[in-house]
C-alpha positions as CSV (number, residue, x, y, z in Angstrom):
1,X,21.3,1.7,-7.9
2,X,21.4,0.5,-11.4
3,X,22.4,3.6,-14.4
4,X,19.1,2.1,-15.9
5,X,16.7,4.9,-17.1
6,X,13.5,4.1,-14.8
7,X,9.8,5.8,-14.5
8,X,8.3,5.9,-11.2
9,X,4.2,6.7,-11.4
10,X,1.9,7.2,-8.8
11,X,-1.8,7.4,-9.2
12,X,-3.5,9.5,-6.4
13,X,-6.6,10.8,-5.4
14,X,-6.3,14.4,-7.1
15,X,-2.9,14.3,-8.9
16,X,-0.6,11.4,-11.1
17,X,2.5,12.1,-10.8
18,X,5.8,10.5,-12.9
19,X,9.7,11.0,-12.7
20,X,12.3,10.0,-15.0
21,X,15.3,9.2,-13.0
22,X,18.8,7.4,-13.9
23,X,21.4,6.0,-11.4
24,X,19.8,8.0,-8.6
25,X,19.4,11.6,-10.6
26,X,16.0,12.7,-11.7
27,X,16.4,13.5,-14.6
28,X,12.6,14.9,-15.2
29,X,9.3,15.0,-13.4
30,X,5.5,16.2,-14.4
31,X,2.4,16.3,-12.2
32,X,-0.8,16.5,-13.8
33,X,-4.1,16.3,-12.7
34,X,-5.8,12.7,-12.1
35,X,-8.3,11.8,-14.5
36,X,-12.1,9.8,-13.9
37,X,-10.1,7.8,-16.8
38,X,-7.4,6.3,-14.6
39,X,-5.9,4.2,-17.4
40,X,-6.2,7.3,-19.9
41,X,-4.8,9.4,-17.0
42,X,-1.8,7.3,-17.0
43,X,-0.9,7.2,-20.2
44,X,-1.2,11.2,-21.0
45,X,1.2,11.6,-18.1
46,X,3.8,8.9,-19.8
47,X,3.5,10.7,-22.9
48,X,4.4,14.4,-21.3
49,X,6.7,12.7,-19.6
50,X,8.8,11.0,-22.6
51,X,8.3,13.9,-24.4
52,X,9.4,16.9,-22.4
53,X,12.3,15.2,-21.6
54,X,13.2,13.7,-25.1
55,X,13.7,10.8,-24.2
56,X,12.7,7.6,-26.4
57,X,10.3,5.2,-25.1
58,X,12.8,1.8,-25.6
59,X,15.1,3.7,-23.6
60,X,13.3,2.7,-20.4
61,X,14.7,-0.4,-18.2
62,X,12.2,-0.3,-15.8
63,X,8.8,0.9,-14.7
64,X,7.1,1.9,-11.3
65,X,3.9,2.2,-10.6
66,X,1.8,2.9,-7.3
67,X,-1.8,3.2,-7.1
68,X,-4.5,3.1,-4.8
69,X,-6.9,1.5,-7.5
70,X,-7.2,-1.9,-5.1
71,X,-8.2,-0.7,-1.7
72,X,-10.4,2.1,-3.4
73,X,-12.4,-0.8,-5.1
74,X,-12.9,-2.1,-1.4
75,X,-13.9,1.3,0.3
76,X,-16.6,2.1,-2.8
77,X,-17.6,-1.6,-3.0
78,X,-16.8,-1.6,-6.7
79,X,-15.3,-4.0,-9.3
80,X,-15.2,-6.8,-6.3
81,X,-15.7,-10.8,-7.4
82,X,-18.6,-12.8,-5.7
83,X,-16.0,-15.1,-3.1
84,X,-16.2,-18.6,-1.9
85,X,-14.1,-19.1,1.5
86,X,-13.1,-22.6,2.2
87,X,-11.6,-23.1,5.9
88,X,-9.5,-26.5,6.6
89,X,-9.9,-26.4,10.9
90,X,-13.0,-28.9,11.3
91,X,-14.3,-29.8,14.1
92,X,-12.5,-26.9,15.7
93,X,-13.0,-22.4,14.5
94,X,-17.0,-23.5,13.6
95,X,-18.3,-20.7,15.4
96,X,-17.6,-17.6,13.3
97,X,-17.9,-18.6,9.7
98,X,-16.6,-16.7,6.9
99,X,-17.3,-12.8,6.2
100,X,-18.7,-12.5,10.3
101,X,-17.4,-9.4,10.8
102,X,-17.4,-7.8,7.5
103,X,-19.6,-4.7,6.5
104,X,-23.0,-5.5,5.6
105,X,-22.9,-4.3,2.5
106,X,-19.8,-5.4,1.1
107,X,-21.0,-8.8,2.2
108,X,-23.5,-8.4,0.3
109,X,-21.6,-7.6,-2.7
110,X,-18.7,-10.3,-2.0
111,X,-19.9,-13.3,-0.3
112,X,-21.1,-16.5,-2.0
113,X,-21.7,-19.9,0.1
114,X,-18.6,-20.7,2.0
115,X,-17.5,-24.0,3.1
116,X,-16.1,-25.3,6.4
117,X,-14.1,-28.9,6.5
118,X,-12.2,-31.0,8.8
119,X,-8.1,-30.6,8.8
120,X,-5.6,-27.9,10.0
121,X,-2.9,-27.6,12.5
122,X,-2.5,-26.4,16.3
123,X,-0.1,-24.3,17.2
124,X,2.5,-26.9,17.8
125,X,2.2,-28.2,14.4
126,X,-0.2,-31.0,15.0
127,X,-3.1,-31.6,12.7
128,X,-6.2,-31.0,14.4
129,X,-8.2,-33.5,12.3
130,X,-7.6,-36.0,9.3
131,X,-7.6,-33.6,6.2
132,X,-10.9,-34.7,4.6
133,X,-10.4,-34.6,0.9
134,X,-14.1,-35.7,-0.2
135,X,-15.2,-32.7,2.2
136,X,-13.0,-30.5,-0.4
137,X,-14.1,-32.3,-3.3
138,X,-18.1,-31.6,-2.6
139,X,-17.2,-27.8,-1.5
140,X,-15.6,-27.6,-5.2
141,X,-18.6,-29.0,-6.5
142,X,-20.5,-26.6,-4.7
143,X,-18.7,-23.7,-5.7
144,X,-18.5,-24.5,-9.3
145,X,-22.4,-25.0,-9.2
146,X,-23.3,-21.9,-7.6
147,X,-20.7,-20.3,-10.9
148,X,-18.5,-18.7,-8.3
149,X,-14.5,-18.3,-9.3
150,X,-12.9,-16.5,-7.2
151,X,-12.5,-18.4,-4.0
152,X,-10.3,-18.4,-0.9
153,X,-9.0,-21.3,0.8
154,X,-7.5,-20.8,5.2
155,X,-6.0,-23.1,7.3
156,X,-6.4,-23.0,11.1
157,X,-2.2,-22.8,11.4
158,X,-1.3,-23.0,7.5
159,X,1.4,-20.6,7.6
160,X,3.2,-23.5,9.8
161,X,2.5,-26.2,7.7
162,X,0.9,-25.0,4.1
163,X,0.5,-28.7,3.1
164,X,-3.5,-28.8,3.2
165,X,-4.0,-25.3,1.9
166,X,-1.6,-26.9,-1.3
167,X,-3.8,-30.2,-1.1
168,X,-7.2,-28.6,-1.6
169,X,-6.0,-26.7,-4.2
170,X,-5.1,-29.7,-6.5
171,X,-8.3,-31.0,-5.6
172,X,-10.3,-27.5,-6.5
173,X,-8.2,-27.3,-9.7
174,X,-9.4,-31.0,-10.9
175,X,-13.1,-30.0,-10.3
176,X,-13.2,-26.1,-11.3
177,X,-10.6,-24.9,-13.4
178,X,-11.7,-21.7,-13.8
179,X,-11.2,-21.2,-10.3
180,X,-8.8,-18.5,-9.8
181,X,-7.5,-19.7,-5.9
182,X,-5.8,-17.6,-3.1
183,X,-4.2,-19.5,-0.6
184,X,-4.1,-18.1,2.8
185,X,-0.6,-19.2,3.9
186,X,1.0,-16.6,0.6
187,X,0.1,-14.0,2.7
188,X,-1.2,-13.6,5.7
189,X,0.4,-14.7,9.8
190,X,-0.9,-16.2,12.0
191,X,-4.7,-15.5,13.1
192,X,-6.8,-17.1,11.3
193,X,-10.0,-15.0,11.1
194,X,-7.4,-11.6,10.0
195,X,-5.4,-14.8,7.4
196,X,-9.5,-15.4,5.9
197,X,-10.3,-12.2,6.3
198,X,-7.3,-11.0,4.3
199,X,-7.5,-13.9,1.2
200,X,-10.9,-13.5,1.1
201,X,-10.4,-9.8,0.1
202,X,-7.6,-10.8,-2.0
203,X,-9.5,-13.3,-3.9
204,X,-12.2,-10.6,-4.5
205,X,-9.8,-8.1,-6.2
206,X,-7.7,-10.5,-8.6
207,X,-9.9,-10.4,-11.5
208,X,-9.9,-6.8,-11.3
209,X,-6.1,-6.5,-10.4
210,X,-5.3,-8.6,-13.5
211,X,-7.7,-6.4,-16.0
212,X,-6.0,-3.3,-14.1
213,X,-2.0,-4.6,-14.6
214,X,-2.9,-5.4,-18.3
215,X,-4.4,-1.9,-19.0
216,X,-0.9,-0.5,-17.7
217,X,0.9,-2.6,-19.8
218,X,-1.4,-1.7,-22.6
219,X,-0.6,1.8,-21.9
220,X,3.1,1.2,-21.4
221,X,2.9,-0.6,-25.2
222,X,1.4,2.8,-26.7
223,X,4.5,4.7,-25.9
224,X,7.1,2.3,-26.7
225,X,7.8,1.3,-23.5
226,X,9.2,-2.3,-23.4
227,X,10.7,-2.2,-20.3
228,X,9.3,-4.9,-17.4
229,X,6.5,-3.3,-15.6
230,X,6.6,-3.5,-11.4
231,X,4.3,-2.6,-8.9
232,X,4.8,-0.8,-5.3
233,X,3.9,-2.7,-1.8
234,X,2.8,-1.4,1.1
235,X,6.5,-2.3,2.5
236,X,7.7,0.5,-0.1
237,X,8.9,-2.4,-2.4
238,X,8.3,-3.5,-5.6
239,X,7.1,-6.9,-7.3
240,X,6.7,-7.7,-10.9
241,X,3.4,-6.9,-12.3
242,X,1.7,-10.9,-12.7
243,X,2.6,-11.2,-8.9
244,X,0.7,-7.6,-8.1
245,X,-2.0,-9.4,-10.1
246,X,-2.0,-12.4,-8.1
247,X,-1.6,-10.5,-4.6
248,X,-3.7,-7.1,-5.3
249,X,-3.8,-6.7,-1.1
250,X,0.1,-6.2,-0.8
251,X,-0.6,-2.9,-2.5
252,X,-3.2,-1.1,-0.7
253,X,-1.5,1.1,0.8
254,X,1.4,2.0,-1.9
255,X,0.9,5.4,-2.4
256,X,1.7,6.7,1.0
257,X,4.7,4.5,1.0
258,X,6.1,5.3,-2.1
259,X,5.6,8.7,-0.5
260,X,8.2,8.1,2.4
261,X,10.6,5.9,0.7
262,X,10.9,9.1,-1.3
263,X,11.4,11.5,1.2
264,X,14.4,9.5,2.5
265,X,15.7,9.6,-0.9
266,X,15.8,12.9,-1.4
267,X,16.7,14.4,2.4
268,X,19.2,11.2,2.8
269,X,17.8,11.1,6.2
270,X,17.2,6.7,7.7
271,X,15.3,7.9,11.1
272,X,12.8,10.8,10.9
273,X,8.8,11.3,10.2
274,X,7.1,12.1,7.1
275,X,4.3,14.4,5.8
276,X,3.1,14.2,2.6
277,X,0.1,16.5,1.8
278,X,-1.7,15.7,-0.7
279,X,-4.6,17.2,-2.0
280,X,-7.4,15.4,0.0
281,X,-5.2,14.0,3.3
282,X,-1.8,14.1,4.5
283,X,-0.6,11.0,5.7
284,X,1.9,11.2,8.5
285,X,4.9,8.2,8.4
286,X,7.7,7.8,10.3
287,X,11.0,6.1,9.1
288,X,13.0,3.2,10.4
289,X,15.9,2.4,8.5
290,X,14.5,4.3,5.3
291,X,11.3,2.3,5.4
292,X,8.2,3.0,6.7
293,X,7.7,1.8,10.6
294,X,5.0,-1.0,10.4
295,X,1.7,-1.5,11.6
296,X,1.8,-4.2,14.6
297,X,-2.1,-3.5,14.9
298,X,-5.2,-5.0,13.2
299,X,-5.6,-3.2,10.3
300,X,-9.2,-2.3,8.8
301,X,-9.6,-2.1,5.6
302,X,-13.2,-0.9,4.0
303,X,-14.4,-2.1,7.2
304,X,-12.5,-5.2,7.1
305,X,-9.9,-6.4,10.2
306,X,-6.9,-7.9,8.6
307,X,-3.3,-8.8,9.7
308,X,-0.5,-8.4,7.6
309,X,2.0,-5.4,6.4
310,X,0.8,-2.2,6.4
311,X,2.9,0.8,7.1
312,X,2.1,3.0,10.6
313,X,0.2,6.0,9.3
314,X,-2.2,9.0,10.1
315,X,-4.2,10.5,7.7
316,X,-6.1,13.4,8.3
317,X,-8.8,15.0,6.0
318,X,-6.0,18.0,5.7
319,X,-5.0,18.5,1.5
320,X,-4.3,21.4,-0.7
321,X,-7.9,21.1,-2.1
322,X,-9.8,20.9,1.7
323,X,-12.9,23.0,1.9
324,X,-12.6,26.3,4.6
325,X,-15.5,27.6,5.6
326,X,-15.6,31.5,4.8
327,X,-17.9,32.3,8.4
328,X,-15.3,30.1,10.9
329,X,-11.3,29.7,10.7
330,X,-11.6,26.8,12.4
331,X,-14.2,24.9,10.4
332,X,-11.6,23.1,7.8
333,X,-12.4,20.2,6.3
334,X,-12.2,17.2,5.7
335,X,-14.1,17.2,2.2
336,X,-11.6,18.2,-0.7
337,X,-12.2,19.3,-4.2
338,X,-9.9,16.8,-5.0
339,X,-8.4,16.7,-8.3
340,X,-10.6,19.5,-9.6
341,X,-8.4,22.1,-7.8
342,X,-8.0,24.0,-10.9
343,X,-11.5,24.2,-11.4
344,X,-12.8,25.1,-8.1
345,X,-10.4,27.1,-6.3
346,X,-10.9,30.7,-6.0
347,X,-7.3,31.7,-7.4
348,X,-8.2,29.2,-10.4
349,X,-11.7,31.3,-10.9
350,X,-13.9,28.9,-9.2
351,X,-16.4,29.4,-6.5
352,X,-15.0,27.3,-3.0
353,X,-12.3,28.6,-0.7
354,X,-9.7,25.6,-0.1
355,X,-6.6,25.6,1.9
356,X,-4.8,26.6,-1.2
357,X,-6.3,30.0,-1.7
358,X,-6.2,30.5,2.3
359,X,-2.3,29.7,1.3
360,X,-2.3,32.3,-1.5
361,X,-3.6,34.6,0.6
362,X,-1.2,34.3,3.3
363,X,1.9,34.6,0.9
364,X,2.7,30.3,1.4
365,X,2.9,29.9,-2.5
366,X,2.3,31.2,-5.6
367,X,-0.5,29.9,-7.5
368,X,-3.1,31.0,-9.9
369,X,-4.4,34.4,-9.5
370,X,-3.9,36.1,-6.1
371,X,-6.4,39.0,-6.5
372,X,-9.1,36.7,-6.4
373,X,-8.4,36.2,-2.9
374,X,-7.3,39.2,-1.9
375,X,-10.7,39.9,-0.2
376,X,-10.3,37.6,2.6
377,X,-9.7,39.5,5.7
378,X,-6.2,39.4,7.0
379,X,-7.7,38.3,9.9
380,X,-9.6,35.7,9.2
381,X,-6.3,34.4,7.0
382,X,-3.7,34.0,9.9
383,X,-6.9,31.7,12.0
384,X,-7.2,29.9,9.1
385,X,-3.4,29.3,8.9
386,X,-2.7,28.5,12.6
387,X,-6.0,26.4,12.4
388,X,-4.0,24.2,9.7
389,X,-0.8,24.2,11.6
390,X,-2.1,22.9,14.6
391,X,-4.2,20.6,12.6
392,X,-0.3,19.2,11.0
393,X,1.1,19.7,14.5
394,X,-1.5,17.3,16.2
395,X,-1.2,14.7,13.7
396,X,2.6,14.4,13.8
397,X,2.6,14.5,17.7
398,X,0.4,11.8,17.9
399,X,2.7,9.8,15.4
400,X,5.6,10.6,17.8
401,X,7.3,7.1,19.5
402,X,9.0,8.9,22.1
403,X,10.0,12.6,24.0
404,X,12.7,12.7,21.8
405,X,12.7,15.5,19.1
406,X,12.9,14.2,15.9
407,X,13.7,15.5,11.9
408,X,9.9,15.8,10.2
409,X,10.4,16.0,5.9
410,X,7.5,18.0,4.4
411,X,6.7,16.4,0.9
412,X,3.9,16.5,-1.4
413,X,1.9,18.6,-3.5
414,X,0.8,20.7,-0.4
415,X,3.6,20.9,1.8
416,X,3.7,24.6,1.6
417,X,0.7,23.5,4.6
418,X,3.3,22.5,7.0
419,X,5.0,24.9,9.1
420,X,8.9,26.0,9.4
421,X,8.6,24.4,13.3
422,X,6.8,22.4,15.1
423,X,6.6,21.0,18.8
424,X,9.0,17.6,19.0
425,X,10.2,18.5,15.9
426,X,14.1,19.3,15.6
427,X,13.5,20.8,12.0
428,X,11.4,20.6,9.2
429,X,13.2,19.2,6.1
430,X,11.9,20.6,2.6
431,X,13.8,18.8,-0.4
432,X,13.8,19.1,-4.2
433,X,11.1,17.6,-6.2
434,X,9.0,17.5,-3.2
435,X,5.9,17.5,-4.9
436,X,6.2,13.8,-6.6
437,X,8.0,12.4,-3.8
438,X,5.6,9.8,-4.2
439,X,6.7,9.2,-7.8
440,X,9.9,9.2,-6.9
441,X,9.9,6.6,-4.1
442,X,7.9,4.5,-6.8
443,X,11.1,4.7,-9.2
444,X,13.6,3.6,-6.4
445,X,11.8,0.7,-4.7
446,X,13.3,-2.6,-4.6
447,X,12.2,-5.9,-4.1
448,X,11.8,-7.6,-0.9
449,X,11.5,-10.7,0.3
450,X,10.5,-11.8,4.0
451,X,9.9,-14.9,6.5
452,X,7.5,-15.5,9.4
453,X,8.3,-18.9,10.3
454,X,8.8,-21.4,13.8
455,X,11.6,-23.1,14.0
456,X,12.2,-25.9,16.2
457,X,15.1,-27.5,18.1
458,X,17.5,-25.0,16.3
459,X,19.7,-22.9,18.3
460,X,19.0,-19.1,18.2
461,X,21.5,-18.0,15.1
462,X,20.9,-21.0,14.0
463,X,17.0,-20.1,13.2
464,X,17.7,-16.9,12.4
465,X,20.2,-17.9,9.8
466,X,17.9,-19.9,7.8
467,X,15.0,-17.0,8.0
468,X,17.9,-15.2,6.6
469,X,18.6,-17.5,3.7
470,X,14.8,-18.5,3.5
471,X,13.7,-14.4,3.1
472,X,16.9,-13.9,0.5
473,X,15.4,-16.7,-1.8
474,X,12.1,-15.2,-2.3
475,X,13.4,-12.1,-3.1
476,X,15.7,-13.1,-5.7
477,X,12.8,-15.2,-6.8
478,X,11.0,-11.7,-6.7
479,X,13.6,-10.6,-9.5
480,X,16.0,-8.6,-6.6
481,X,20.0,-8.9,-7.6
482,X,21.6,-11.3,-4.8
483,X,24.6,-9.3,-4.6
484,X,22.5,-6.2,-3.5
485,X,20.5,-8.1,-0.6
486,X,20.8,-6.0,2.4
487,X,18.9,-7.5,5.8
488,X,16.2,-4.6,7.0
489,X,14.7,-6.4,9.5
490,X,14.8,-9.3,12.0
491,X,12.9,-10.0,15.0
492,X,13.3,-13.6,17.0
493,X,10.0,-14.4,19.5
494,X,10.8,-17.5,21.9
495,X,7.5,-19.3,22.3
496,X,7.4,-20.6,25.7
497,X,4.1,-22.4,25.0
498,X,5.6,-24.6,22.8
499,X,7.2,-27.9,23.1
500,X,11.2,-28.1,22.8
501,X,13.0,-25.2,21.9
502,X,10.6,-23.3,19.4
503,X,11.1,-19.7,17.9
504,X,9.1,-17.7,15.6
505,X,11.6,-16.1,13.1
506,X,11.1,-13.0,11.0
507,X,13.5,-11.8,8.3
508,X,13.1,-9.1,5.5
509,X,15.9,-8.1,2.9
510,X,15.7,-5.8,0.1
511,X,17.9,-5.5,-3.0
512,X,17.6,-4.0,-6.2
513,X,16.1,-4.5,-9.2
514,X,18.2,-7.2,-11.2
């Protein structure tokens, strides 16, 4: 890592938290609550931040930041575009037209007439139809009619062969200019209802995603900060902020990620599961290589089935601001007084019992003012305490891969919730500046690049080379230094349904920030 002073930020639920770290030392951290002002949230913290620790705002190289802003907008259907679809796989996939299995009402709130035309590709790279280019032409007309811009364009097989996804494109850009296009083939694999499914949400959120980037660089520009601005991935990477913009869906699920990558920061530990307790959930992860293991599910998003990377997690409705019922130990949750902890929490002076005053109570951590709870009977304390453990216990047995006992970190706000052992678990790993792990794994992401491809009538290295070389392209392309590219992952699939000698390829490297 770089000697670059850098910010990691990471916007959650109940708390935004920011660390200043340089060439792998953090050299400051603050956590304060989240604000209904996320924008105004963010730049108080920066301000604390650069201030408690002296340091001068054109002294930054680089800024972080991870927020669940995007896939919020999607579960409260808020801030989403009105979305034309247009699928290239006529006369074939005319059955189940866009939005078919999406939530009613966020249909309601995101579709606009889509469009089905003749093109796309089989599987073995054959073109299914002619790629009718009037078809695309009228469906642009359409759509600039009905004053729709945001649109999403899928090809039955694109990621194969991206060529008619590219063509309409041209064609929608010389009839609707204001069109603002995602094309399916940039990011999702092959399926083509999850690869709609997917662009369609993607296309919904840019115009959002670009008012949302520019308010952090607005807020970056108030302190001084010149510095280029990235944005966390749901792979625990980073990209630069225009192409978080133009891909909102590659960060839905950053914050939980930033929250492992930082955990194998700080313990130094490549294979073990993570907790991070937060103030609503704690998400379980687990750790391959010091990334998060990977979904190989369908992944719902709002309601919506998608394909494409998301980390393996388990959230439970377990935080440090869950409601307990006072009558029953074991009623706990899952609603949180979120970010107004310090408001609501008995030891705070405010009326509801949460996890944190059961905590208090039970000697787990110091906060706010103990005699407030020191009322609650003994009794009722230690249920309420093995209720949560067993609560933390089911979650990470369930995230288990195997017999095997395994290293579990405990990071987050709340981690003083997880307990010193654990069943499967060969110890329980509490590091420094475990409350803004999720900062920190902000600050120390790097940028990835990655290939899902066939290859044909290439011998097996030979395929796997070239993903290789394809996947270290993009991520120097990213803005990743070449000479810190290190392969993470590789996975060859010989597809026996396939004429000649076919393989699916994929490659992902990561390397610093250049």
């Amino acid at each position: 890592m770089t000697d670059i002073l850098r910010i990691g930020i990471d916007v959650g639920g109940t708390n935004t938290d920011a660390v200043l770290i340089q060439g792998g030392s953090v050299r400051h951290a603050v956590k304060t609550a989240t604000t209904a002002d996320v924008m105004g949230g963010i730049l108080a913290t920066l301000r604390r931040l650069l201030d408690e620790s002296g340091t001068a705002g054109d002294a930054v190289g680089a800024v972080m930041i991870g927020t669940t802003h995007f896939t919020n907008a999607v579960v409260q259907r808020r801030g989403l575009a009105r979305t034309a679809g247009i699928r290239i796989s006529l006369p074939a996939a005319r059955t189940l037209p866009a939005f078919v299995d999406w939530p009613a009402d966020l249909r309601a709130v995101v579709a606009a007439p889509s469009h089905a035309v003749r093109g796309g590709y089989e599987v073995d790279g054959q073109p299914i139809a002619p790629f009718d280019a009037d078809a695309v032409r009228a469906a642009a007309r359409a759509i600039r009619a009905d004053g729709t811009t945001a649109v999403a364009i899928t090809g039955a097989f694109s990621p194969l062969n991206p060529d008619q996804e590219q063509r309409a494109a041209a064609i929608l850009a010389e009839e609707w200019p204001d069109a603002q296009v995602t094309l399916s083939h940039e990011l999702g694999r092959i399926g083509l209802l999850a690869r709609e499914n997917v662009s369609l949400l993607n296309a919904a959120l840019v115009p959002m995603a670009r008012r949302t980037v520019a308010a952090f660089a607005d807020a970056l520009a108030a302190v001084g900060i010149a510095a280029p601005l990235f944005i966390t991935q749901n792979d625990g990477t980073v990209v630069q902020s225009d192409e978080a913009a133009a891909y909102p869906v590659r960060s839905f699920a950053s914050g939980p990620t930033n929250s492992l990558r930082g955990a194998a920061f700080l313990s130094g530990l490549d294979r073990a599961l993570v907790v991070d307790v937060g103030g609503t959930t704690s998400d379980v992860g687990s750790l391959v290589n010091g990334f998060p293991r990977e979904a190989n599910n369908v992944v719902e998003v709002g309601g919506v089935r998608t394909l494409f990377r998301m980390p393996d997690l388990l959230s439970i409705g377990l935080g440090g601001g869950t409601l307990c019922n006072p009558a029953d130990p074991n009623d706990i949750g899952p609603v949180s007084v979120g970010f107004r902890l310090t408001e609501r929490a008995r030891v705070f002076g405010g009326p509801d019992l949460t996890t944190s005053d059961v905590a208090v109570a039970a000697g787990l951590v110091e906060l706010g003012d103990r005699s407030r709870v020191a009322d609650l009977d003994p009794a009722y304390v230690r249920a309420a305490i093995a209720r949560i453990h067993a609560m933390i216990a089911d979650a990470v047995d369930r995230m288990k891969s195997d017999a095997a006992d395994i290293p579990l970190i405990a990071v987050g706000g709340g981690a003083f919730l997880v307990p010193d052992s654990l069943p499967g678990v060969s110890e329980v790993v509490r590091v420094p500046h475990q409350g803004v792990a999720n900062a920190l794994g902000a600050a120390i992401a790097q940028v990835s690049g990655e290939v899902d491809q066939i290859f044909r009538d290439l011998p097996r290295e030979a395929a796997m080379a070239r993903a290789r070389e394809l996947a270290e392209a993009r991520a120097v392309r990213a803005g990743a230094d070449r000479e810190s590219l290190k392969l993470v992952e590789m996975e060859d699939i010989p597809l026996a349904y396939l004429p000649g000698n076919s393989l699916r390829v994929r490659a992902r490297v990561v390397g610093d920030v250049a």
